[in-house]
C-alpha positions as CSV (number, residue, x, y, z in Angstrom):
1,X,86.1,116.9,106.4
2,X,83.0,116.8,103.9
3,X,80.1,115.3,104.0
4,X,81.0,112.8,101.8
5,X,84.7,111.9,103.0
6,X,82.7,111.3,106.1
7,X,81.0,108.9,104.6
8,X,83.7,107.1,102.6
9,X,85.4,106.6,106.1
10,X,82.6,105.2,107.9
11,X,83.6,101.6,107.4
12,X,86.9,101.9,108.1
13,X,85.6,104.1,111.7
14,X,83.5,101.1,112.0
15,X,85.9,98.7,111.8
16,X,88.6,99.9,114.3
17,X,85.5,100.7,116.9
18,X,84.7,97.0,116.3
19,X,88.2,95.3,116.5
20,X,89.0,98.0,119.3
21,X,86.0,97.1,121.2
22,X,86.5,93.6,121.2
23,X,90.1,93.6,122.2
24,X,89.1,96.3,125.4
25,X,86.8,93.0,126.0
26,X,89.5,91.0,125.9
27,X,91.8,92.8,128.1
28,X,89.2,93.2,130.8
29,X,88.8,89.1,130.8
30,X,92.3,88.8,130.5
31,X,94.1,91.2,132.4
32,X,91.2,92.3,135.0
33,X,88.8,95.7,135.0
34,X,92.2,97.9,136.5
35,X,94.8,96.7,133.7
36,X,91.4,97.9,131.5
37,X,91.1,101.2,133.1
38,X,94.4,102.1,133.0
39,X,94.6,101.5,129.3
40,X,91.8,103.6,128.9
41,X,92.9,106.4,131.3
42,X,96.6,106.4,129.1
43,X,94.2,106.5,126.0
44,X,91.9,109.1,126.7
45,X,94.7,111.4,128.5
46,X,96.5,110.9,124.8
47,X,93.5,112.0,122.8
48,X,93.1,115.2,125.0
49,X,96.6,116.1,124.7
50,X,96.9,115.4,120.8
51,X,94.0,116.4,119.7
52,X,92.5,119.1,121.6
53,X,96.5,120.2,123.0
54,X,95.6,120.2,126.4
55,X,98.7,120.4,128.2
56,X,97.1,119.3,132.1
57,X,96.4,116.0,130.4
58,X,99.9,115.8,129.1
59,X,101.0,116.5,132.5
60,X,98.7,113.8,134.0
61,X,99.7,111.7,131.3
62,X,103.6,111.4,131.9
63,X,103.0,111.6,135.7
64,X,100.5,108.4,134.9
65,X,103.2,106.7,133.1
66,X,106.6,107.4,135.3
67,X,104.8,105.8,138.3
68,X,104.0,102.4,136.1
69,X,105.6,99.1,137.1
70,X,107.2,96.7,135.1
71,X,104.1,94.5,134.9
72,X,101.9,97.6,133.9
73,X,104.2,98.4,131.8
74,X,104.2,95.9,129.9
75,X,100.8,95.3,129.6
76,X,99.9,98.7,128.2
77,X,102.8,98.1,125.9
78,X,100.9,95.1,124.5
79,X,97.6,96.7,124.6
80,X,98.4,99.5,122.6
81,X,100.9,97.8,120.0
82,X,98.0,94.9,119.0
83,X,95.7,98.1,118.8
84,X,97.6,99.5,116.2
85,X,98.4,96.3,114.4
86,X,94.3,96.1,114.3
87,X,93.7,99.4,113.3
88,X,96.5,98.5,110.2
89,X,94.5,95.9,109.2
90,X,91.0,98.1,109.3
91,X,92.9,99.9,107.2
92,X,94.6,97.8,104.7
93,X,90.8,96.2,104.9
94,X,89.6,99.9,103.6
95,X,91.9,100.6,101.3
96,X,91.1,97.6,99.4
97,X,87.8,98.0,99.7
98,X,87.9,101.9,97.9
99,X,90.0,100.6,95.2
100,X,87.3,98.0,94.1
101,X,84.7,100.8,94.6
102,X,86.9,103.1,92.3
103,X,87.4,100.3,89.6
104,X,84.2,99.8,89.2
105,X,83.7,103.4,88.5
106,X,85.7,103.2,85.4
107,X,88.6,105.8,87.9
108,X,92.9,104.9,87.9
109,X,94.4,105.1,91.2
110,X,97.8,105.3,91.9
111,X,99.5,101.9,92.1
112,X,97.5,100.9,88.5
113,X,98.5,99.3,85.9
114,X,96.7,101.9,83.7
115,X,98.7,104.6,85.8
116,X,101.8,103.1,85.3
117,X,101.6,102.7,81.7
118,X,100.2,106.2,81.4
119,X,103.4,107.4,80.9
120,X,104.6,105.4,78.4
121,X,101.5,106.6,76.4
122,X,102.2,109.9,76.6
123,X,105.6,109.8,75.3
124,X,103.6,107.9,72.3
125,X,105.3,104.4,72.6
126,X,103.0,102.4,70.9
127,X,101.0,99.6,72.6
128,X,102.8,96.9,70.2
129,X,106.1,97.8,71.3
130,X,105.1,97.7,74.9
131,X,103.6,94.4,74.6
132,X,106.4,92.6,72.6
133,X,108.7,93.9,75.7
134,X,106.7,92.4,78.3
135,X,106.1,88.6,76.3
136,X,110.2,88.8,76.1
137,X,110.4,89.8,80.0
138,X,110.9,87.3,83.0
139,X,109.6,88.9,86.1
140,X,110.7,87.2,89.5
141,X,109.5,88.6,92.9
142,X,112.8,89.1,94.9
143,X,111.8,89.3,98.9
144,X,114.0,91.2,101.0
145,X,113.7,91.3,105.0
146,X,114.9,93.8,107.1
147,X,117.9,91.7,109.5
148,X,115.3,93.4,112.6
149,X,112.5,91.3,111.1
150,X,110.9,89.1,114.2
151,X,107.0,89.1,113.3
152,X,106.4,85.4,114.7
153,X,104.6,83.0,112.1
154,X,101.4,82.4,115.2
155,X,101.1,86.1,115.1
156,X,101.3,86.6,111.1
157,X,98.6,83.4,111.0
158,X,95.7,85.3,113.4
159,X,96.3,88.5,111.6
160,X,95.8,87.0,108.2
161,X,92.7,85.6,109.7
162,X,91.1,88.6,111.2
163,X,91.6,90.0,107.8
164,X,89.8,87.3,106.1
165,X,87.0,87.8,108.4
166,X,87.1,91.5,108.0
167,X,86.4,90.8,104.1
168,X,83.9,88.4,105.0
169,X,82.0,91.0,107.3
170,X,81.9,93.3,104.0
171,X,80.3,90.2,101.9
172,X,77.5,89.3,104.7
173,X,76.6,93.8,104.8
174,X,76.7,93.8,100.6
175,X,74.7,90.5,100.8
176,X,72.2,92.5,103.0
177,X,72.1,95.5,101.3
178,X,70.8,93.5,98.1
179,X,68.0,92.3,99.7
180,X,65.3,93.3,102.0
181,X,66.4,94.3,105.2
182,X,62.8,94.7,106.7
183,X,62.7,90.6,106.3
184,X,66.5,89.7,106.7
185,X,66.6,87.5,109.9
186,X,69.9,85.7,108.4
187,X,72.2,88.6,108.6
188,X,72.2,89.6,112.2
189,X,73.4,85.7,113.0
190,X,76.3,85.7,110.7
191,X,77.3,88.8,111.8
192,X,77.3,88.2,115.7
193,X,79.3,84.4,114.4
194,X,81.5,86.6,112.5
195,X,82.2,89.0,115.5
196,X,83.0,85.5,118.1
197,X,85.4,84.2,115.4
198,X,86.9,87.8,115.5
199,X,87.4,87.7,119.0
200,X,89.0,84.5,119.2
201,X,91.3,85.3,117.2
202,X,92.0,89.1,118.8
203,X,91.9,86.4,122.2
204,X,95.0,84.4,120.6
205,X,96.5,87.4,119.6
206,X,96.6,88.6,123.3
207,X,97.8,85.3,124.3
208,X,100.7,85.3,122.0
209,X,104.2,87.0,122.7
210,X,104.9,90.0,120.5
211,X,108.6,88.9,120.3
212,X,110.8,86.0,119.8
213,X,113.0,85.1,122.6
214,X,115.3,83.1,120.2
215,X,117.1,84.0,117.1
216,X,115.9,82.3,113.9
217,X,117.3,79.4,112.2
218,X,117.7,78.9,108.6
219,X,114.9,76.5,108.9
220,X,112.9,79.3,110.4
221,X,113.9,81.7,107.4
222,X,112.9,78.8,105.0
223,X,109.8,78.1,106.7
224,X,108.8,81.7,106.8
225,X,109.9,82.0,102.9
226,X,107.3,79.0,102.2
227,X,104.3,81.0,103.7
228,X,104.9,83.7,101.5
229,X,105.2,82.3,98.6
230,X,102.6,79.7,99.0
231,X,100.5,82.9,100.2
232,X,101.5,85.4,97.1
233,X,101.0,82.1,94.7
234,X,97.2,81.6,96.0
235,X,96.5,85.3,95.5
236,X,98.2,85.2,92.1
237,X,98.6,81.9,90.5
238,X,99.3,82.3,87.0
239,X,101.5,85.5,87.8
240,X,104.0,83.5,90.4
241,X,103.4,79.5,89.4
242,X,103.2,80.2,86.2
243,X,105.4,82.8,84.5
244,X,105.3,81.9,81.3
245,X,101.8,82.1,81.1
246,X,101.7,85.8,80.8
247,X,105.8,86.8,79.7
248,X,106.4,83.7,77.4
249,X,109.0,82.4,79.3
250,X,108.7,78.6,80.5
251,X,107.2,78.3,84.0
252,X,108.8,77.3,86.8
253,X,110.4,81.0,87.8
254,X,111.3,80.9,91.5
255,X,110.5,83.3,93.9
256,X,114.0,84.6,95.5
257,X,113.9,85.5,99.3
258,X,116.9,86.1,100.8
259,X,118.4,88.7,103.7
260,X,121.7,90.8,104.2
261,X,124.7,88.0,104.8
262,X,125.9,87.8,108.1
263,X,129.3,86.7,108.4
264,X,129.6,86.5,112.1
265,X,126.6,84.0,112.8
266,X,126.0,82.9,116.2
267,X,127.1,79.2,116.9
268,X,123.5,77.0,117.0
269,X,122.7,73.9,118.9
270,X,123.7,70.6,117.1
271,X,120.2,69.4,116.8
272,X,119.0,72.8,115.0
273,X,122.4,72.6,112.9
274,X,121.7,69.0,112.0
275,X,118.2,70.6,111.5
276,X,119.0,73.1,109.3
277,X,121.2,71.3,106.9
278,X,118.7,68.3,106.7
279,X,116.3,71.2,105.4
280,X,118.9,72.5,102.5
281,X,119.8,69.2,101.3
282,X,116.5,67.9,101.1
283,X,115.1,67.8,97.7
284,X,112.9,70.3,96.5
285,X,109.6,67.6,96.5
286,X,110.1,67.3,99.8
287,X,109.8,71.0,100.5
288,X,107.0,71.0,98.3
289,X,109.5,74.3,96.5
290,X,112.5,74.5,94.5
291,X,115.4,74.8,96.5
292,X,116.3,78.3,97.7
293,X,119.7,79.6,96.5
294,X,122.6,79.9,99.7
295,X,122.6,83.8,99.6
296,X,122.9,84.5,103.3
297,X,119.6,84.5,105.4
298,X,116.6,84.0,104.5
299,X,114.4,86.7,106.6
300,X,115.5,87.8,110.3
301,X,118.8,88.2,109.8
């Protein structure tokens, strides 16, 4: 790797030491210094075997894990699962932060709009005829879940939070680099808040089962439907409330989230059934949404 790929990487590298610091932190209060250095024996014995092929750790390694117990077990399951959801995060964190970098450099990345239309250029459709299409077009976000889908809503919630923290990390170092470091006292203290609000959050994350332990209802689906689209709306208002505002259709377009239909649904318990259809014949003020069309389930299924 170059010099300056090095570079370019740092922040990420920075940010999966941090989060990966902090939930080793965690796991030592949590789970107690053994649980700890057991993790980190699996880990390191990984690293050696992966990256440098050393087949005496993979040796250690699988004799390390066959002699597990179910509680240890478990526990490095969790350990190394959140690690990898943290390091997705650093990552999707990254990503976004090189595409800003890039667009400010005047340079298209895959997944543009400037890339995308860059075909239709070259096969010399002019930019009228494009744009008349798209004032004429109705675009409506159609969200399909896999029927294995059980990311719980408390687990989607702190993840979206460390996120938002990892942004605001970037704002507090870009705030610093524009001023003088030599006299900056204010930094250091946001940073060290921003690192305790990270930990909480790592902390609930910990305390949070990975998995449901029931089935969703349809008030789940619908409830999980909601946070999307109230989520997709804040990042994109006048592309998702408003429609017409860029296609020159009315507003109002509805944002479709449905699943494959299950014909042989499990029988629920009457208070969830009274539950559920309470939920789909309520009106759609009450929802605070229009109402979602009956096409099978809506996520989880």
């Amino acid at each position: 790797m170059s010099g300056r790929a090095r570079d370019n990487e740092r922040p990420l590298v920075e940010d999966i030491r941090l989060l990966g610091r902090i939930l080793g932190d965690v796991i030592r209060e949590q789970e107690g210094v053994a649980a700890y250095e057991l993790i980190e024996q699996i880990r390191k014995l990984s690293v050696a075997f992966r990256r440098d092929a050393d087949q005496e750790a993979d040796k250690a390694l699988k004799k390390l894990l066959k002699g597990l117990s179910g509680d240890q077990t478990v526990s490095v399951i969790r350990a190394f699962t959140y690690f990898s959801h943290l390091a997705n995060l650093a990552e999707d964190r990254h990503h976004i932060r090189r595409r800003a970098i890039h667009e400010r450099a005047g340079d298209t990345q895959e997944g543009s709009i400037e890339v995308a239309l860059a075909p239709l250029r070259w096969a010399g459709i002019a930019p009228k005829t494009i744009a008349n299409t798209l004032a004429h077009s109705f675009v409506s976000p159609v969200l399909t879940a896999h029927p294995t889908e059980v990311q719980r809503k408390s687990i989607l919630d702190a993840e979206r939070d460390i996120a938002q923290l990892l942004t605001a990390r970037d704002d507090i170092k870009a705030l610093a680099r524009a001023l003088n470091a030599a006299k900056d006292a204010l930094t250091p203290r946001e940073l060290a808040a921003n690192e305790a609000q990270l930990r909480a959050r790592v902390m609930q994350l910990w305390q949070t089962r990975l998995l449901r332990f029931s089935k969703l209802t349809v008030a789940d689906e619908i409830e999980n439907a909601e946070l999307l689209r109230g989520h997709l709306s804040a990042r994109n208002p006048q592309d998702l409330r408003q429609p017409g505002a860029r296609t020159g259709q009315p507003a109002g377009a509805q944002l479709f989230a449905h699943g494959p239909v299950d014909r042989r649904r499990p029988r629920r318990q009457p208070q969830r059934q009274r539950r559920d259809a309470e939920l789909r014949a309520a009106p759609a003020s009450r929802r605070g949404a229009a109402p979602l069309p009956d096409r099978g389930a809506l996520f989880g299924r």
